[in-house]
GUSEMI-486809 format. One record per atom (N, C-alpha, C): residue in three letters; x negated, z negated, y. Coordinates in steps of 0.001 Angstrom, whole numbers, padded with zeros to 6 digits, always signed. Last residue first. Layout:
ALAXZY/...
END
This chain:
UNK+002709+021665+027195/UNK+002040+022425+026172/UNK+000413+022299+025089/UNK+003670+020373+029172/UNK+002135+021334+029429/UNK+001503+022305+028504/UNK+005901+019544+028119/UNK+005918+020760+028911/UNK+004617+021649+029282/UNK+004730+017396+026179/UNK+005095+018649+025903/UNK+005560+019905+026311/UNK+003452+015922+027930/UNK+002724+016520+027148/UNK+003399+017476+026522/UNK+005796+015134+029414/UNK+004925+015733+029901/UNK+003613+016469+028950/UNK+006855+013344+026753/UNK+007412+014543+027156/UNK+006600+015674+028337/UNK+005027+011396+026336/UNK+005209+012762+025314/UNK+005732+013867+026363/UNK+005117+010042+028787/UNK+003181+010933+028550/UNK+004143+012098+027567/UNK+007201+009331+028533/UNK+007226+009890+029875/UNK+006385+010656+029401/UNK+007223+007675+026214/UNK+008315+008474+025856/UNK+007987+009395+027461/UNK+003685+006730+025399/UNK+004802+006578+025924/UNK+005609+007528+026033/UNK+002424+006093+022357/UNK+002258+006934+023675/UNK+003571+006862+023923/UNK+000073+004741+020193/UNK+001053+004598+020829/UNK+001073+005489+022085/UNK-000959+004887+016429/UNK-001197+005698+018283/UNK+000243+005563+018856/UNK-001552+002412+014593/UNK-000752+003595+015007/UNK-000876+003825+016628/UNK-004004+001542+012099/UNK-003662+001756+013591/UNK-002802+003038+014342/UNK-002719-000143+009451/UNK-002848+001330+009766/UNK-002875+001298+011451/UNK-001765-002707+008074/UNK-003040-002486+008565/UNK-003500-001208+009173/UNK+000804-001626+006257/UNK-000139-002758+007163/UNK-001470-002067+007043/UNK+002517+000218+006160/UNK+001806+000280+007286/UNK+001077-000646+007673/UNK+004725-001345+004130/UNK+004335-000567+004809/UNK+003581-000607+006254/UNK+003033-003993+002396/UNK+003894-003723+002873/UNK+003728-002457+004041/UNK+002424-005977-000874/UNK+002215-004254+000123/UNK+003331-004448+000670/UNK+001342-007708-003036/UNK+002762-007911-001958/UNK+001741-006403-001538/UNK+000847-009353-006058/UNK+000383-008627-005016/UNK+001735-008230-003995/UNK-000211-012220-008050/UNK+000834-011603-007029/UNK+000116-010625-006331/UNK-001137-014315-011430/UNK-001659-013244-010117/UNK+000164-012741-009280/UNK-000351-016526-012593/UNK-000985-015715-012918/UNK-001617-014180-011901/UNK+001310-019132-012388/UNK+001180-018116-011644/UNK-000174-017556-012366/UNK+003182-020677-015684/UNK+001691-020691-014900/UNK+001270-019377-013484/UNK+005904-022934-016417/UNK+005166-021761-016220/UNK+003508-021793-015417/UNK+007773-024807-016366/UNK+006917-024482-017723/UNK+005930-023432-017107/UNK+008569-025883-014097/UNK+010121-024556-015054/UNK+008834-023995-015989/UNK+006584-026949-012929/UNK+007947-028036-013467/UNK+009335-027197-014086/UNK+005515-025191-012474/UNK+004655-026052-013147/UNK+005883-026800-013707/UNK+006602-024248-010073/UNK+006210-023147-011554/UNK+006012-024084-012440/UNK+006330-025842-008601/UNK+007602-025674-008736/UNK+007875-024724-010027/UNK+003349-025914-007863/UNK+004140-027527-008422/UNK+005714-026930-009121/UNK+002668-024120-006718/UNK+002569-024202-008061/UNK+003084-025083-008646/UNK+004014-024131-004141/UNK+004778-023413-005018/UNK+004496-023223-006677/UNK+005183-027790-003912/UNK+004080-026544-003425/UNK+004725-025544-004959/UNK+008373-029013-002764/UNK+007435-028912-003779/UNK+006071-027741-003497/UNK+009722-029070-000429/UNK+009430-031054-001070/UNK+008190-030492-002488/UNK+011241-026942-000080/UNK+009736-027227+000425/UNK+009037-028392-000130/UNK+012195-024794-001979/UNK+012050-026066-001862/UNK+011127-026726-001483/UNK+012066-022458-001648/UNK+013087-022595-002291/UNK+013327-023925-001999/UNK+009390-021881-000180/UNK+010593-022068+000387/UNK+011628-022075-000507/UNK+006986-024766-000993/UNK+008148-023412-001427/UNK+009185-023383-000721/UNK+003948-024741+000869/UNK+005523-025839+000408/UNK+006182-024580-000002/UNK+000533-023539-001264/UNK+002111-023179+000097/UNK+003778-024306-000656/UNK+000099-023436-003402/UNK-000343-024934-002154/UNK+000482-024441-001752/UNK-000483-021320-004390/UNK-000166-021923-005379/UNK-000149-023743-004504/UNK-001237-019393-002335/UNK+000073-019747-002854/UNK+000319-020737-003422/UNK-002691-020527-000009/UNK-002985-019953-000613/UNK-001481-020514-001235/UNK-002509-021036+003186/UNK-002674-019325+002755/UNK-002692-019160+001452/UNK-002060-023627+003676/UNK-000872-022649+004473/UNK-001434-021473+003768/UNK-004001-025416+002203/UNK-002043-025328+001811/UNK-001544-024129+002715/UNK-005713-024568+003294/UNK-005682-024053+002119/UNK-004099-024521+001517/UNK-005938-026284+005917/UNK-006089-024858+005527/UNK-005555-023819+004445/UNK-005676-028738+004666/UNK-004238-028258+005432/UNK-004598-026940+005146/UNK-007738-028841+004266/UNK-007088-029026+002756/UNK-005776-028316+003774/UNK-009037-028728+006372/UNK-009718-027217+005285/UNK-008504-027715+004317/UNK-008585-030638+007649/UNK-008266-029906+008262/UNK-008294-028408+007377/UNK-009963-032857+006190/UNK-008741-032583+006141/UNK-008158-031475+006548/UNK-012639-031899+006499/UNK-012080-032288+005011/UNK-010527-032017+005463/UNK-013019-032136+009368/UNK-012942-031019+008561/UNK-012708-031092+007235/UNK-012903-035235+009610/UNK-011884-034542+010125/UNK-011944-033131+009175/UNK-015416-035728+008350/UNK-013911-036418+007280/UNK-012755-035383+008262/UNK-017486-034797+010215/UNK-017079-034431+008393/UNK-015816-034622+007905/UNK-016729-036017+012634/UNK-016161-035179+012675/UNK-016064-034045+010873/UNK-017867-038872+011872/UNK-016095-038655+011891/UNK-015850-036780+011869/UNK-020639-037988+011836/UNK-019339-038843+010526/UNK-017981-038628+010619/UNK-020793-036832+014362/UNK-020783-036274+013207/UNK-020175-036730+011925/UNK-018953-038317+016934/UNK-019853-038083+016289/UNK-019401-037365+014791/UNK-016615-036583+018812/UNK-017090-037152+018216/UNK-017829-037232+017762/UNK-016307-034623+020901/UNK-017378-035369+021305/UNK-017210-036206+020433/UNK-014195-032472+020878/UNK-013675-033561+020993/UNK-015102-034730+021919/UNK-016001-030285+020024/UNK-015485-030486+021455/UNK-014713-031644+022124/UNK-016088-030650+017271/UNK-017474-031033+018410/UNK-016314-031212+019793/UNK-013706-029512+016513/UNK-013538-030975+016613/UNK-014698-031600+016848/UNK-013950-027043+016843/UNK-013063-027196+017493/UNK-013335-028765+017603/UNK-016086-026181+015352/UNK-016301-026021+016754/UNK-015372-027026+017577/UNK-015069-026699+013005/UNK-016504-027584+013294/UNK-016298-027429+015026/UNK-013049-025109+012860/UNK-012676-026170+013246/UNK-013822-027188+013389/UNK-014890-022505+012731/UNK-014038-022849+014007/UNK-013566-024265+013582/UNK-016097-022945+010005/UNK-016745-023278+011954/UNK-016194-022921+012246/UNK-013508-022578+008829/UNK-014760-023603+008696/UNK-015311-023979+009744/UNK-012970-019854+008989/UNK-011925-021035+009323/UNK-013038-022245+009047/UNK-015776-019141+007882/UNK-015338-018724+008924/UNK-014037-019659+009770/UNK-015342-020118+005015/UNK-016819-020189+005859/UNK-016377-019958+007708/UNK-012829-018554+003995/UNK-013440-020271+004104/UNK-014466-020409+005208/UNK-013751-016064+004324/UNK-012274-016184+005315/UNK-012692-018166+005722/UNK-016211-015469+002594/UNK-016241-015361+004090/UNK-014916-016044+005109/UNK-014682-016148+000524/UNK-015689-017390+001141/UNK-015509-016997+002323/UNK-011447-015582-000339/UNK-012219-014697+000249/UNK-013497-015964+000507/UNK-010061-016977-003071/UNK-009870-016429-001384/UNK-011183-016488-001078/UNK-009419-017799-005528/UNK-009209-016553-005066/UNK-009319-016402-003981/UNK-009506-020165-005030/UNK-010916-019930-006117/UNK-010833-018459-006013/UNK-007379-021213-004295/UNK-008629-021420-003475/UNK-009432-020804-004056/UNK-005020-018936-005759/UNK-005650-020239-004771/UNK-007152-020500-004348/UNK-003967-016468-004361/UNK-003063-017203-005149/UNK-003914-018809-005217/UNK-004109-015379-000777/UNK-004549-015549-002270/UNK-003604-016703-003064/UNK-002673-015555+001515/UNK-004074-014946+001744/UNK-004585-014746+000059/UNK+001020-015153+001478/UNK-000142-015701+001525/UNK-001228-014869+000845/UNK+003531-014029+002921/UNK+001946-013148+003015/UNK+001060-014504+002509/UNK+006425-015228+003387/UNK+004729-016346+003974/UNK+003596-015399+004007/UNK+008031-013332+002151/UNK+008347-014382+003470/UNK+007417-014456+003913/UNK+007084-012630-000353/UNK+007664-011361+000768/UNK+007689-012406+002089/UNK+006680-014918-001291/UNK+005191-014021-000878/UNK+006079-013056-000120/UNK+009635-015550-001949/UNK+008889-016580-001084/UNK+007170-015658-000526/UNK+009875-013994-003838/UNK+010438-013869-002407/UNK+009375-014292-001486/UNK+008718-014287-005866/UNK+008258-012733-005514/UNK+008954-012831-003983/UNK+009794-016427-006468/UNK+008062-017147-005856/UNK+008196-015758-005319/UNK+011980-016115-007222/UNK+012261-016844-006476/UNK+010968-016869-005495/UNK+011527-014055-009652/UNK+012486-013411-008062/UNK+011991-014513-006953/UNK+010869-016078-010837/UNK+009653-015346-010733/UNK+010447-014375-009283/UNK+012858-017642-011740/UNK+011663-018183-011380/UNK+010955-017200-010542/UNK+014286-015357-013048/UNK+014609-015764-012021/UNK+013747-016511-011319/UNK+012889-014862-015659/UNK+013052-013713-014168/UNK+013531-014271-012640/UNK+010513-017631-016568/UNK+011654-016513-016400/UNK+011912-015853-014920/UNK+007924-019222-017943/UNK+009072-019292-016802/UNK+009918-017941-017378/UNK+005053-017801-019170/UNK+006238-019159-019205/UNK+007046-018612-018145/UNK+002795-017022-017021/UNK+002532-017531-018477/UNK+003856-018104-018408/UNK+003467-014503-014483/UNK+003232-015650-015063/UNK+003085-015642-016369/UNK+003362-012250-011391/UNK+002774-012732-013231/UNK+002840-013739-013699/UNK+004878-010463-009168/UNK+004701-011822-009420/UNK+004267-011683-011031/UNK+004701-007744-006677/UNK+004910-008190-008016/UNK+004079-009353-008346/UNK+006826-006764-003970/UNK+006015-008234-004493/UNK+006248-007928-006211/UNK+006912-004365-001055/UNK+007347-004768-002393/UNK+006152-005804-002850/UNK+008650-003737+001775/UNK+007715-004614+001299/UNK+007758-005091-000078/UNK+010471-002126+002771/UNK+009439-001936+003558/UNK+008269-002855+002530/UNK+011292-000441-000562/UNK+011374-000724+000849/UNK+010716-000595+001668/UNK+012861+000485-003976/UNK+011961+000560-002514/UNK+012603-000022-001323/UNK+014859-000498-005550/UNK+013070-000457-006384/UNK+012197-000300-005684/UNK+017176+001485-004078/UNK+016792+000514-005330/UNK+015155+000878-005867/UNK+016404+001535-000960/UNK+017166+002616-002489/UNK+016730+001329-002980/UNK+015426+000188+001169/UNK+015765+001591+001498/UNK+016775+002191+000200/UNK+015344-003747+001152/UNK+015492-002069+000466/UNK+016181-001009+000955/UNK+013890-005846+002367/UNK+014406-004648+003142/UNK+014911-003637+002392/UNK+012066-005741-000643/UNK+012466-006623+001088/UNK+013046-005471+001775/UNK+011943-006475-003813/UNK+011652-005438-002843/UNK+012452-005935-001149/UNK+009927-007476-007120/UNK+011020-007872-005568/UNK+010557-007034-004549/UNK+009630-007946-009931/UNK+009003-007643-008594/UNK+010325-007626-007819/UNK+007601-009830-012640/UNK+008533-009502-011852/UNK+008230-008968-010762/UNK+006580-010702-016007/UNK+006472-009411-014483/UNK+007733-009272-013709/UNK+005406-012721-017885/UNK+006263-012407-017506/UNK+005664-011902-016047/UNK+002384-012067-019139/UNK+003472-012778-019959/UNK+004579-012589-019472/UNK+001146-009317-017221/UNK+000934-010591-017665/UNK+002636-010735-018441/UNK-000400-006997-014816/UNK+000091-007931-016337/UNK+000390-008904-016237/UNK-000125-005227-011701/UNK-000199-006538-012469/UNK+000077-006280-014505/UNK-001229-002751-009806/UNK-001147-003057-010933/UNK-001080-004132-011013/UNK-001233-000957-006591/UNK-001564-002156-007334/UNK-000662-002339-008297/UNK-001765+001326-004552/UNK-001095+001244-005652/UNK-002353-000168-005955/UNK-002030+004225-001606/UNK-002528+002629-002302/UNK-001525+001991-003186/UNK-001025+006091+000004/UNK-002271+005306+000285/UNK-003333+004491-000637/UNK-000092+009433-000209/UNK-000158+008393-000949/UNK-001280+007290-000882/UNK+001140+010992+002923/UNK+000086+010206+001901/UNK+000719+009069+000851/UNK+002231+013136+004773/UNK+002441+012454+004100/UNK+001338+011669+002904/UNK+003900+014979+007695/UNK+002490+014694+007154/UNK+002625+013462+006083/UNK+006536+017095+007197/UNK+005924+015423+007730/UNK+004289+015707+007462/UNK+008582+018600+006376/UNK+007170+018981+007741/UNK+006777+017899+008339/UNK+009424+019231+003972/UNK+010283+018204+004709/UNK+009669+018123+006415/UNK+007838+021223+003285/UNK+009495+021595+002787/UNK+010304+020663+003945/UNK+005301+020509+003388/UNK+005780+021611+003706/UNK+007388+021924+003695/UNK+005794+017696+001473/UNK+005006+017869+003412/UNK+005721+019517+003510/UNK+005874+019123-000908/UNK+007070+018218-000075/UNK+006747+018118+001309/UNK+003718+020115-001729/UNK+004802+020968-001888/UNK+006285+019946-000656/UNK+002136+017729-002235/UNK+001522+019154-000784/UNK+003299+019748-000422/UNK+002905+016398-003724/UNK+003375+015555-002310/UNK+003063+016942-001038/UNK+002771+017954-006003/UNK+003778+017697-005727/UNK+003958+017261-004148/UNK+000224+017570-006093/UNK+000714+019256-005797/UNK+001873+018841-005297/UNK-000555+015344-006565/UNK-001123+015429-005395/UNK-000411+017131-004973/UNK+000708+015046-009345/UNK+001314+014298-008526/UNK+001064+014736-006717/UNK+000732+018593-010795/UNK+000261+017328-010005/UNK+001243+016180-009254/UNK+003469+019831-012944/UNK+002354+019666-011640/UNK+002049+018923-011254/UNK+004994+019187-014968/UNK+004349+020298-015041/UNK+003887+020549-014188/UNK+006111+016800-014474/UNK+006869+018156-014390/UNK+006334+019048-014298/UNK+003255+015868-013227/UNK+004975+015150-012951/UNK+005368+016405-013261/UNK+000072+014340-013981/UNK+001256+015414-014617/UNK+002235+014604-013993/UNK-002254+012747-011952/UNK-001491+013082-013044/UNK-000629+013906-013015/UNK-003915+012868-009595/UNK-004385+014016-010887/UNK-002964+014190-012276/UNK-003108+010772-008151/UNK-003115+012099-007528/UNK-003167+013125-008754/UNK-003429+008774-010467/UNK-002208+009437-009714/UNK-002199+010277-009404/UNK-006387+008530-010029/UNK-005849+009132-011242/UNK-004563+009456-011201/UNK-006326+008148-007605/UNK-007078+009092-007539/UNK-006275+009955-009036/UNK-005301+005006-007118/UNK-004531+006416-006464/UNK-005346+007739-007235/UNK-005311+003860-011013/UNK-005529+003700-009494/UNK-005238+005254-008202/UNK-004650+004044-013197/UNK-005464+002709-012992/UNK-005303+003013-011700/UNK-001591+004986-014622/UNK-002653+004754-014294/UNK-003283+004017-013849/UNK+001340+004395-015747/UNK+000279+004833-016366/UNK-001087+005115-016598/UNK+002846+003508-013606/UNK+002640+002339-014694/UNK+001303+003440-015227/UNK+003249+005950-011875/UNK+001640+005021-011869/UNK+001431+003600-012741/UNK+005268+007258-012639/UNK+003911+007883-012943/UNK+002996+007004-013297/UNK+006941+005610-010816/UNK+006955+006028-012515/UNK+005632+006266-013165/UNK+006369+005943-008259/UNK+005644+004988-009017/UNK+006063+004880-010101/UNK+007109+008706-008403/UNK+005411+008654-007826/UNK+004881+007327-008832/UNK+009516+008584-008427/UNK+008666+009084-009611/UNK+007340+009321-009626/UNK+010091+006978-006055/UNK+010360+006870-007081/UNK+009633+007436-008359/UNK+008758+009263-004444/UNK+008423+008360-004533/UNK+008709+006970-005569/UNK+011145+011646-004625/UNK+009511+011198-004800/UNK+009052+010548-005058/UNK+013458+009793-003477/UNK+013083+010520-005258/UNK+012030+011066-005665/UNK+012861+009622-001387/UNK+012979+008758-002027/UNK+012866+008884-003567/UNK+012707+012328-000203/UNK+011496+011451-000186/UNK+011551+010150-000938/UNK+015441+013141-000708/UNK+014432+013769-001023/UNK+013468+013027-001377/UNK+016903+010887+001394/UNK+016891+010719-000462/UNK+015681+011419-001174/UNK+015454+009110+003966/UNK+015218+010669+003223/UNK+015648+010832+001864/UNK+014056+007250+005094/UNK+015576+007158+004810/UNK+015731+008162+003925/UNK+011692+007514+005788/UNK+012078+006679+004552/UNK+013121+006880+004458/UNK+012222+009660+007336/UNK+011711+010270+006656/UNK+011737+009248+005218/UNK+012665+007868+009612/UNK+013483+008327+009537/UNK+013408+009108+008072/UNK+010161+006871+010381/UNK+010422+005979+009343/UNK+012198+006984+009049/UNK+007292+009655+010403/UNK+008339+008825+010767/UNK+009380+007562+009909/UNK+005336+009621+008395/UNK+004933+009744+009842/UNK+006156+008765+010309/UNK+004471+008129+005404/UNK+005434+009255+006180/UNK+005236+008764+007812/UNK+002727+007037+002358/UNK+003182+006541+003762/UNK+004334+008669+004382/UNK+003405+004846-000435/UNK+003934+005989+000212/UNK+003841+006554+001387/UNK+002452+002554-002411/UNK+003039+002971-001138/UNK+002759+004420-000735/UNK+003514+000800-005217/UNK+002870+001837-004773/UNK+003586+002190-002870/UNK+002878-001195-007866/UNK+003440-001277-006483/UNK+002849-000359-006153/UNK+003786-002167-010953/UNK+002907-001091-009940/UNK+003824-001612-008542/UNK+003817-003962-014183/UNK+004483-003789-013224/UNK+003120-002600-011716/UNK+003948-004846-017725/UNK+002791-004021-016356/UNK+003991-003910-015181/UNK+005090-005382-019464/UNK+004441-006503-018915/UNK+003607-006193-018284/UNK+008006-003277-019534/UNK+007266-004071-020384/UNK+006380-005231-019497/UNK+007578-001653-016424/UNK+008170-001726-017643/UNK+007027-002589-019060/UNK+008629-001714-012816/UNK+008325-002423-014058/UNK+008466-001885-015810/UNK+008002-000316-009796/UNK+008618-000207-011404/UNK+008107-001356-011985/UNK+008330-000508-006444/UNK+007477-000923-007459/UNK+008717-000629-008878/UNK+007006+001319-003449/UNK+008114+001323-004361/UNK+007457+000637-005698/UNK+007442+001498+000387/UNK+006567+000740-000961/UNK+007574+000721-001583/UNK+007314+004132+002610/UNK+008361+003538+001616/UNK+006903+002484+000425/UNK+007000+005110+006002/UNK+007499+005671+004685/UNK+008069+004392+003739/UNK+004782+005437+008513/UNK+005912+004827+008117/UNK+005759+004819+006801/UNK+002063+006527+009558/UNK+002106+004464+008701/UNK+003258+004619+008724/UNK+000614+008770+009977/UNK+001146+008512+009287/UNK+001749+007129+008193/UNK-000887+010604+012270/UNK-000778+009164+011607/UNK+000434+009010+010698/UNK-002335+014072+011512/UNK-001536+012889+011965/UNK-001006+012031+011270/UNK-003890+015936+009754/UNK-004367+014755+010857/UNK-003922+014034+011386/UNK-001935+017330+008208/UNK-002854+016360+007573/UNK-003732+015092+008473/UNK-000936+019348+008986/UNK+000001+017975+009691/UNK-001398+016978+009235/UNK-002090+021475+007931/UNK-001984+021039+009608/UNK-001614+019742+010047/UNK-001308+021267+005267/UNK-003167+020953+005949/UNK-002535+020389+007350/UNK+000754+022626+005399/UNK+001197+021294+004868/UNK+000036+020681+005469/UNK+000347+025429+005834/UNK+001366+024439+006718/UNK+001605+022885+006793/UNK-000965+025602+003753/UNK-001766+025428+004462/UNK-001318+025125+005985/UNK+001267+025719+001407/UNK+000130+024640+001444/UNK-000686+024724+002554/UNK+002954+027652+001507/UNK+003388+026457+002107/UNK+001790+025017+002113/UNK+002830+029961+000310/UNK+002610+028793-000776/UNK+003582+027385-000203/UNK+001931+031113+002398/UNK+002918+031514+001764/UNK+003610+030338+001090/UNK-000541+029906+002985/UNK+000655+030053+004146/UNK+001991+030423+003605/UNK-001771+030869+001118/UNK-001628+029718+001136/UNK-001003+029212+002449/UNK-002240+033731+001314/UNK-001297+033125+000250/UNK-000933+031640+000398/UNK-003583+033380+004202/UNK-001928+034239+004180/UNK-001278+033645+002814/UNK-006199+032872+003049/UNK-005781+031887+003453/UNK-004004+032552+003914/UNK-006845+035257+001393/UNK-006111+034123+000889/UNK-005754+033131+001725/UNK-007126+036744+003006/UNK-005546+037383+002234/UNK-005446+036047+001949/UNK-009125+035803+004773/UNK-008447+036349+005391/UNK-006958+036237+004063/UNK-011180+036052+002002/UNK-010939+035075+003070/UNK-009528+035073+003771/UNK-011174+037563-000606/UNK-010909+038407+000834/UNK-010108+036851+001297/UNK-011171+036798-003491/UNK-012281+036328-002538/UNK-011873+036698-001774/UNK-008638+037914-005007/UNK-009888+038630-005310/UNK-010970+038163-004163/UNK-006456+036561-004904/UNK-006825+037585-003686/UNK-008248+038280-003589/UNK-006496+034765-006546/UNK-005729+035443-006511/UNK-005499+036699-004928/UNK-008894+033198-005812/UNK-008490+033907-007222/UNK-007581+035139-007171/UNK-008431+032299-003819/UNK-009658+033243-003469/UNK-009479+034025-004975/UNK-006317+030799-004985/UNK-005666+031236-003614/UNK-007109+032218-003898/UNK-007589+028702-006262/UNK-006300+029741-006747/UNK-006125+030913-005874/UNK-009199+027389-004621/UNK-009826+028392-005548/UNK-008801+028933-005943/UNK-007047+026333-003123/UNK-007639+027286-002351/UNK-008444+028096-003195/UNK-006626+024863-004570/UNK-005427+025473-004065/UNK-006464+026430-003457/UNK-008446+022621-005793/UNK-007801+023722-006772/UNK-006596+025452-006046/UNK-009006+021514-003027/UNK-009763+022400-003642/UNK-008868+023218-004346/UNK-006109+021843-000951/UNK-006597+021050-001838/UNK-008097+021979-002440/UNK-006136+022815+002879/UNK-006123+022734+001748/UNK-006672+022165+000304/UNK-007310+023069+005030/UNK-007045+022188+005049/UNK-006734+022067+003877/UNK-008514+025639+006175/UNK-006890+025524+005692/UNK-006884+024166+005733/UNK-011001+025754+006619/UNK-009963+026419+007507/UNK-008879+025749+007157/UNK-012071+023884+004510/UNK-012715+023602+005833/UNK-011554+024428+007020/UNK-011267+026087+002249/UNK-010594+024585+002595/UNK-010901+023878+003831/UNK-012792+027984+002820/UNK-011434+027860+002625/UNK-010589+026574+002944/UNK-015301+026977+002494/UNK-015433+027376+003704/UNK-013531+027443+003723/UNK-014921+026089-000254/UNK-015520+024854+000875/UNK-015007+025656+002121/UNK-014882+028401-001440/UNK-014058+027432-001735/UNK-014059+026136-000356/UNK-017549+029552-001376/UNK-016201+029956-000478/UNK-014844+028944-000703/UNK-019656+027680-002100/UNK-019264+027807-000716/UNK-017837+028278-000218/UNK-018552+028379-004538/UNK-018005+026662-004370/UNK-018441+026759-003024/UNK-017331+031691-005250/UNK-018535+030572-005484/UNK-017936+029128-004504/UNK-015990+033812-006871/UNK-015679+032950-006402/UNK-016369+031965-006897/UNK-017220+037309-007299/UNK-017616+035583-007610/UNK-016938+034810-006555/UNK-014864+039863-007356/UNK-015837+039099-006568/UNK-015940+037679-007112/
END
């Protein structure tokens, strides 16, 4: 029987399953709907679909370095008990092995680990470990010197929050010191020329708003928003933020005086930004006698 790209669709629409898994699966059952979605129960892949709808913001950010590329990759897992997981840790570990090599999640998902997908691999682990599990999001740096730093570490190289730092000049230790200091503060960009207009424009009229309400006139209230946008831009962007190594210096001032140049940072930290469903320990358990 033709295995056509409806039945493939209508397979995967039941199972939940990857495309390639489910054309294997109508392959290997000669099209009979019914046998194949049983192989892919077998497989473990269509045990793995089910969980596919639930939230999933724990797990692990893991970054490698080699040579003058560095990755940050996150991992997510339902529960955070599941970061603890050596299993899941040695995933993920070779998740972000993988991803010095690529540009971004999709080409991850597609690459070779051991003679199977990266995206076969994470199906094969949801089913074995019965999490629901994603690979969310991966960032790449270069540059002259790469460092990264991990917060909280679960294993070596993962945590809750990994920082890779770039510079022109300086050294590893320089670069541990600023990869901290972004695990501490989250700043918004490295400097003003990197941050968002809309975020400017927006912190903008609110302090227009804020310093009308005073009832000054307009002259004074220009020179107030001058100052108030330079304070702005010392608290979010890095290369202005006081260092916490040393606050007496901003953190480009402190690169600047060990030779060096910031060159880009990225920070991930698990579960930002993911809306997690909260339900109380009384609702679960009544929800689970009702069934």
């Amino acid at each position: 029987m033709a295995i056509t790209a409806a039945l493939v669709k209508e397979l995967r629409d039941t199972t939940g399953a990857g495309m390639m898994d489910a054309k294997k699966a109508l392959t290997e059952t000669d099209g009979d709907m019914e046998a194949a979605v049983d192989w892919l129960r077998t497989k473990g892949l269509a045990k793995a679909a089910k969980k596919s709808g639930r939230t999933a913001a724990e797990g692990l950010v893991a970054v490698a370095v080699e040579g003058n590329t560095a990755v940050a990759l996150e991992v997510n897992s339902e529960t955070d008990f599941v970061g603890k997981n050596a299993e899941f840790q040695e995933m993920v570990a070779s998740f972000a092995g993988a991803a010095l090599s690529v540009d971004d999640v999709d080409a991850l998902k597609a690459a070779d680990l051991n003679g199977k997908s990266v995206e076969d691999t994470l199906t094969a682990k949801i089913a074995t470990i019965g999490e629901n599990m994603s690979i969310r999001r991966m960032a790449k740096l270069t540059g002259e010197t790469v460092v990264s730093y991990v917060h909280n570490a679960a294993a070596p190289g993962m945590g809750k929050i990994g920082v890779l730092v770039a510079m022109n000049g300086g050294n590893e230790a320089l670069g541990k010191q600023i990869a901290m200091h972004v695990a501490a503060v989250n700043p918004a960009s490295l400097s003003e020329a990197d941050l968002d207009p809309a975020v400017v424009e927006k912190e903008k009229q609110v302090q227009i708003d804020i310093a009308r309400e005073s009832g000054k006139p307009e002259q004074v209230i220009e020179k107030m928003i001058v100052g108030r946008m330079k304070k702005f831009m010392a608290e979010v962007t890095l290369v202005n933020q006081a260092f916490v190594v040393n606050p007496d210096l901003t953190v480009g001032a402190a690169a600047a005086e060990a030779g060096a140049e910031i060159t880009g940072f990225v920070r991930l930290e698990v579960g930002e930004g993911i809306e997690k469903k909260e339900e109380d320990f009384a609702a679960e358990v009544a929800k689970a006698v009702k069934g």
